[in-house]
Structure formats: structure tokens, C-alpha cells
C-alpha positions, 0 to 999 in steps of 0.5 A: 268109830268103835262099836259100843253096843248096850250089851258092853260096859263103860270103858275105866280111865285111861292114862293116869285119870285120879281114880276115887278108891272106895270100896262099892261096886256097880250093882253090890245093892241090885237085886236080881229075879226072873219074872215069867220071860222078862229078867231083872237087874235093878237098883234096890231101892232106887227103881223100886220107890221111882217105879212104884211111884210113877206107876201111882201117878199115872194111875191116880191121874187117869183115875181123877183127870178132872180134879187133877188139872186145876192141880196142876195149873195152880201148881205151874203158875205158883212155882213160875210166878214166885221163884222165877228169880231162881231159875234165872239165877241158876241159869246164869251160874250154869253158862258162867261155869261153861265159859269158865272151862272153855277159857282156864287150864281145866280145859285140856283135862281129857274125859276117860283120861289122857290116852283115851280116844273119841268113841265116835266120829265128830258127826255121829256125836253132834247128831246124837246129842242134838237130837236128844237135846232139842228136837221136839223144841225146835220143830214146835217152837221154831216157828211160834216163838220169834212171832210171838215175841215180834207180835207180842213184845212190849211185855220186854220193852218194845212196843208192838208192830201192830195197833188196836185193830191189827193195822201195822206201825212201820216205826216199830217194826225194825225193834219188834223183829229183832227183839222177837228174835232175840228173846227167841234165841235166848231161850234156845242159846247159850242157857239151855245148853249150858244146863246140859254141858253141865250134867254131861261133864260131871257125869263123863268126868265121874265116870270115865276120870274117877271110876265111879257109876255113870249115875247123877250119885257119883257127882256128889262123892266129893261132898258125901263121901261113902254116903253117896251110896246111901240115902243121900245118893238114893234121893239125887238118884230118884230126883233124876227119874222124876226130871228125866221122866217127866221131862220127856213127857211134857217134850213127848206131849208138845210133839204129839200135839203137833205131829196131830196139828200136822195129819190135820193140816195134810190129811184131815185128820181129826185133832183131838186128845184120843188122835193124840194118844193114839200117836203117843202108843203108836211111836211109843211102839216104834220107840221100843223096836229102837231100844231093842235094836240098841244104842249104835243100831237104834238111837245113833242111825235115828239120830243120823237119818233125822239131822240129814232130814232137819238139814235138807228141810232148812235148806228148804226154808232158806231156798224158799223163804226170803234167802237174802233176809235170813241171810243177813238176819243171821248175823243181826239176829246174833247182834241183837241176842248179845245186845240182849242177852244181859237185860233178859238175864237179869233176875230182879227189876224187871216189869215183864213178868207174862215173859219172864214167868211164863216164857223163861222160868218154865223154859229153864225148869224144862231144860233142867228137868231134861238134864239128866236125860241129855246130860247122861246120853252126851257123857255115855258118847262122849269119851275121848274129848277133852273138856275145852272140845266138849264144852265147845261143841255141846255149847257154842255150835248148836247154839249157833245151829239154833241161832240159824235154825230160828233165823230161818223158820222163825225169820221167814215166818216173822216175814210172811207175818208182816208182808203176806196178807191173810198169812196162815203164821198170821192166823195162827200165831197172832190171831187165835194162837195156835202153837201146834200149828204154827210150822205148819202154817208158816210151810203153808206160804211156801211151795210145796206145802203138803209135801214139807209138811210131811216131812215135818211130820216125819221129823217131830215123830222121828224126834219123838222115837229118839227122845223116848229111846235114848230116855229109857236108856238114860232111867234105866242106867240110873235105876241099874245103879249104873249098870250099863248092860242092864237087861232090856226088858227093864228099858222096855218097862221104862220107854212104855211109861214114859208113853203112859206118863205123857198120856196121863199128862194129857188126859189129866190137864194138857198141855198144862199140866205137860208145863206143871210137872216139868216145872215141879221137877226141874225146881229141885234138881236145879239145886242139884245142879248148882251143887254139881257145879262145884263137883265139877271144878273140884274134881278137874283140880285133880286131874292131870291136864 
């Protein structure tokens, strides 16, 4: 494994890799100054415009919290209600796209050029990018989202287990669980995580292959030519801070909520907004020891200590919960995500709207609002693979990790639902809904309660450090025009507002308005993407496979 600190610079291709000649250099439009002990290095006008305007939202949301929340509320609700069909769409263009490279001779391109080696090891890699990918999300919803949908399914075309009164219909339960499972799995699939391949592979093959900036810019040089490092390049990057940024808070908002939920439920510690953004200062604080330790001595030992402790606590789950149920569940519950999978990515004709609005359009503008983030971090440790491997092992594997992860918590919870009377899932989930507390209601129906569910909270928190850390690294390489060893004060600017932006989030409308801005966002930046697809295939064309 190569030591690859934030202070060196991204490797150039190797081998014969189609370099793009053109005349720019990284970081020819930076401006570099001395302010008091902190140094600067940053991308003119690209830091200053995303700068200067995150630091007007959040003060104008903390200035006007109760004016702001319908705001965003209406804002939500306008843009999952009336252009649902779009997100569906564009999700299903990015796993196309995925597959596409999998199968064709564009496969054996290799990102950094022929000669280029893996940068690190199959384990350090899989733990990085699952960890930026989808940790928060798997902890908050794991448990919530398969009962929700088994409990609440007749919106996607499955009666209830349940009547009036709550009393169970034995004839619907078999459908229920697996369409909870289902609609559960397709949010957590293939879809997310083709979202990210794409943006990782265009920004890998852009940078490493053709020589240009680790920026989102770069992947329209085919279309913009020189403009790319104008205006048109400036605007791709900006929209990128906003997605990045508000991404991560709406993901940073869920996993203070819960990380609330679980220091009440183990040590009665009060839940409120104020306990809230005392956790988001706190790890926020802890994020940015992480970022000065750097990439390899912060994010990558958090990332690896994390998955060994996400892995020993599903094992637990297994072990505890009804083994020979999750067992067999896996398999069905990849049956039924097939089976389903094309009904539920059918954009028009469909009568489900509380499921397609309010689950999937919001997913999939989350997921594309998180892309630049993810997709910059995957690129940065990347290196080396070819781009079968790459699309393979950031696709199939963690969706089939997500697959088990949702079998067993979501399995074991669905199961305590329907079978365990007076169950703490039960209560929380269907009774009075209450997401943040669903993990750590399901752990409560297992032994050792109080011990899991700390660990639980060690994780969301852990989690939330890597997010914020490897976030902060990923807006800080955009807005040092590419500039990977950009000074780190400049990163500690960024990991602070994203705490600040999550804060001003909650404050100014909870978890709402966390769903409003990741919605706003990501519609915009799903145009980029779908214009990045086409990138992507015309520059693997030139490339030697």
C-alpha cells in the first residue's frame, strides 16, 4: 500500500493514457494570501462565490428560522411532487450506464493508464468508499425503512399485514415482508451506487487517463473545450459545493438525530434540538482533528476501524435475531428486489405517489446531491483498477453488503414487528413513527441492549466524523481548482460550515428542511450527471484497452 498523504499531488497517467493537451495549469486562476496565521490557496471565483454564499445562507437561516421552515417545506414537497419522473428517469440512465461498462470492451480501460498500479489494498479501498457512501443511511434507515414499507405497503400495491385495529391478516403478511424488502433494497441497490460510480469514474478517467484537474470542470472538456475553464466550468463547479454541502448536512442532520435518540434510549439524555447541535460542534470538533491528521492517518484508519465495528455488530444481529430466517431471507429478498425492481423504476403510470414522491425522488436527489462528494473521494483512491473492477466493486458488492445489511436489521426488525408483542420496532416504527429511534428499538428486543446500542452510537458518530472529514477534503479540492495539497486551513474552513450548515438546517426547519435542500441541489446536478454520462463513454472510446 502506498503512502499517499494530502500533502503529495495526484499521480499523471501512466502508459500510453490519451492525455488532453491544453494550455491550463492547476491553480493558474488561484489566488494565494496570508491571513493572520491561516494561508490561502483558492480557486478564484469558484471558493469565493460558494463561500461567500453558504456563509449568507446560514446566517439569513439562523436570522429568520421561523419564516424559513415553510420555505423549505413547500420548496420539498414542489420539486418530489412535480419532477419525480425525472429522478426516476436519471436513475435509471445511471445503472444502464454501469452495467453497459461492466459488459463491453470500455471495461478493460485502466484508470491512471496501462502501467498504473492499485494505490491501495482491496480492503483499505471497499472501507473508504463504503463508509463515505452510505454510513449514516444504513444506521438510520436499516431498521425503519423495511417495516415501514411491510407495515405501510398498499401505497406500491400490496395490501397491509395489518387491519383497522392493528390486528394481523395472516394472507398478507408473505407479500408485505417481501415487498418491504424490496422497495427497501431498491433504494439502498443498484441505483444509489451507480449514481456514485458515475461520478467517480469520470472524474478517475479525467484526471488520472487525460491529465486534467480532479474537478467535476474536467468532465465536460469534451463538450466545452477551453471553456471549461471559464464560466461554464465555474458554474459545474459551484453546483458541486452546493450538492456536496448540502448533502452532507441533510446526512450529518439524520445521524445527530439518531446519535440524540440513542444517548436517550441508553442514558436518558434529553432529546432535543439544542442536544443536537451540541453533538453536531462536538463531532464536528473531532472531524477536524481528523482532517489535520490527513487523508491516510484520518479518514482511511476511521473508515477501516468503523466497517470491523459495523461488521462485528451485524454479525450480532444474525447471531441474535432469527439466523435461519435472515438467512434464507437473503436470497428471497434478492428474488423479490429483482422481481421488483422494474415495476418500481417505472417513472409514469403509477398510482403510489406517498412511495414515489416521498421515498424515491427524495432518495435519488440525495444520492445525487452526495455524488460529488462520494464520487471525488472513490476517484482520489481509486487508481490502478481497471474499469470493469471499478464499476464492479463500487456497484455489485456493496449493493449485495446492502442487501445483507437490510436483511438482517431490517429482517430481524420486520420479524420482532409481526411476532413479539409489545415490540419496541412496533412502537416506534408503526405506532408513532419514530425514525430516529427505530435501530435502537429493534436492539432493544435482543440482549445486550444497552451495550449494542452504544456501540450503535459509536458508529453513527464515527460515521459522521468520516463523512464530514473526507466532505471537507472533497470541497476543498474543488475550490483549490484541483488542488490536492491545498493548505489545510482551508479544509478546517469548510468541515466547520458543514457543521454550521446542518445547524442552521435544524434550527430553521428539521428534518424538512435537511429534505428540502438535498432535493434542491441534487435536481440540478442530475443534469450534470446525465451530461457526465456521455463524457465518460466518449473519452474511454480514446483510450487504449
Amino acid at each position: 500500500m502506498s503512502d499517499n498523504s494530502d500533502n503529495s499531488s495526484i499521480p499523471g497517467p501512466e502508459g500510453d493514457a490519451n492525455i488532453i493537451d491544453t494550455d491550463y495549469e492547476i491553480g493558474q486562476d488561484n489566488i494565494e494570501a496570508s491571513v493572520g496565521p491561516f494561508n490561502l490557496d483558492i480557486h478564484n471565483p469558484v471558493f469565493l462565490v460558494s463561500g461567500l454564499t453558504i456563509v449568507a445562507f446560514v446566517f439569513l437561516t439562523l436570522a429568520f428560522q421561523t419564516e424559513v421552515g415553510p420555505i423549505f417545506d413547500t420548496m420539498r414537497k414542489w420539486l418530489t411532487s412535480n419532477l419525480d419522473w425525472f429522478f426516476i428517469l436519471s436513475g435509471n440512465v445511471f445503472v444502464l450506464v454501469c452495467l453497459a461498462l461492466i459488459v463491453t470492451p470500455l471495461g478493460n480501460v485502466r484508470i491512471g493508464g496501462r502501467d498504473a498500479d492499485p494505490d491501495y489494498s482491496y480492503f483499505g479501498w471497499f472501507a473508504m468508499l463504503f463508509a463515505a457512501g452510505m454510513g449514516i443511511g444504513l444506521m438510520f434507515f436499516g431498521v425503519l425503512e423495511p417495516v415501514y414499507h411491510m407495515a405501510f405497503s398498499e401505497p406500491v400495491g400490496v395490501p397491509s399485514p395489518f387491519d383497522a385495529d392493528g390486528n394481523l391478516i395472516p394472507e398478507n403478511v408473505a407479500a408485505a415482508k417481501a415487498m418491504g424488502m424490496a422497495a427497501t433494497i431498491f433504494h439502498w441497490g443498484l441505483h444509489p451506487w451507480a449514481i456514485y460510480a458515475v461520478v467517480a469514474l469520470a472524474l478517475a478517467l479525467f484526471s488520472f487517463n487525460k491529465g486534467l484537474p480532479l474537478t467535476m470542470r474536467s468532465v465536460f472538456y469534451p463538450i466545452f473545450g477551453e471553456r471549461t475553464w471559464g464560466w461554464p466550468g465555474h458554474v459545474v463547479d459551484i453546483l458541486a459545493v452546493f450538492a456536496t454541502l448540502f448533502g452532507l448536512a441533510t446526512s450529518l442532520g439524520f445521524g445527530a438525530q439518531q446519535a440524540n435518540a440513542g444517548l436517550n434510549f441508553v442514558f436518558g439524555i434529553p432529546v432535543s434540538v439544542t442536544a443536537q447541535v451540541i453533538l453536531i460542534i462536538g463531532i464536528t470538533a473531532v472531524a477536524l482533528i481528523s482532517v489535520l491528521r490527513g487523508l491516510d492517518g484520518g479518514v482511511k484508519v476511521l473508515s477501516e476501524i468503523n466497517m470491523l465495528i459495523a461488521a462485528l455488530l451485524l454479525v450480532f444481529v444474525i447471531a441474535a435475531g432469527p439466523t435461519s430466517a435472515l438467512i434464507s431471507g437473503f436470497f428471497s429478498n434478492i428474488a423479490s428486489y429483482a422481481k421488483e425492481i422494474v415495476p418500481l423504476s417505472m417513472p409514469f403510470g403509477r398510482e403510489d405517489d406517498g412511495f414515489r414522491q416521498g421515498w424515491t425522488a427524495f432518495y435519488w436527489a440525495w444520492w445525487i446531491s452526495w455524488s460529488p462528494f462520494v464520487g471525488m473521494f472513490i476517484a482520489r483512491v481509486s487508481r490502478g483498477r481497471t474499469v470493469r473492477e471499478f464499476v464492479i466493486c463500487v456497484l455489485i458488492i456493496p449493493t449485495i453488503v446492502s442487501v445483507l445489511w437490510m436483511t438482517a436489521f431490517g429482517g430481524t426488525a420486520i420479524e420482532q414487528a409481526l411476532t413479539l408483542e409489545g415490540s419496541k420496532v412496533h412502537e416506534y416504527v408503526i405506532a408513532s413513527y419514530s425514525p430516529e429511534l427505530s435501530l435502537f428499538g429493534m436492539l432493544a428486543d435482543l440482549p445486550m441492549a444497552s451495550i449494542t446500542s452504544f456501540i450503535a452510537i459509536v458508529l453513527v458518530i464515527v460515521f459522521f466524523v468520516t463523512s464530514s472529514d473526507s466532505g471537507s477534503l472533497v470541497i476543498d479540492t474543488i475550490t483549490a481548482g484541483g488542488k490536492v495539497d491545498a493548505p489545510v486551513s482551508q479544509r478546517v474552513f469548510w468541515c466547520t460550515f458543514e457543521g454550521l450548515v446542518a445547524i442552521a438546517l435544524l434550527l430553521g426547519g428539521g428534518l424538512g428542511a435537511l429534505q428540502a435542500m438535498a432535493v434542491s441541489t441534487g435536481f440540478p446536478f442530475t443534469i450534470v450527471l446525465l451530461l457526465a454520462c456521455y463524457t465518460i463513454i466518449k473519452g474511454l472510446l480514446d483510450e487504449p484497452r
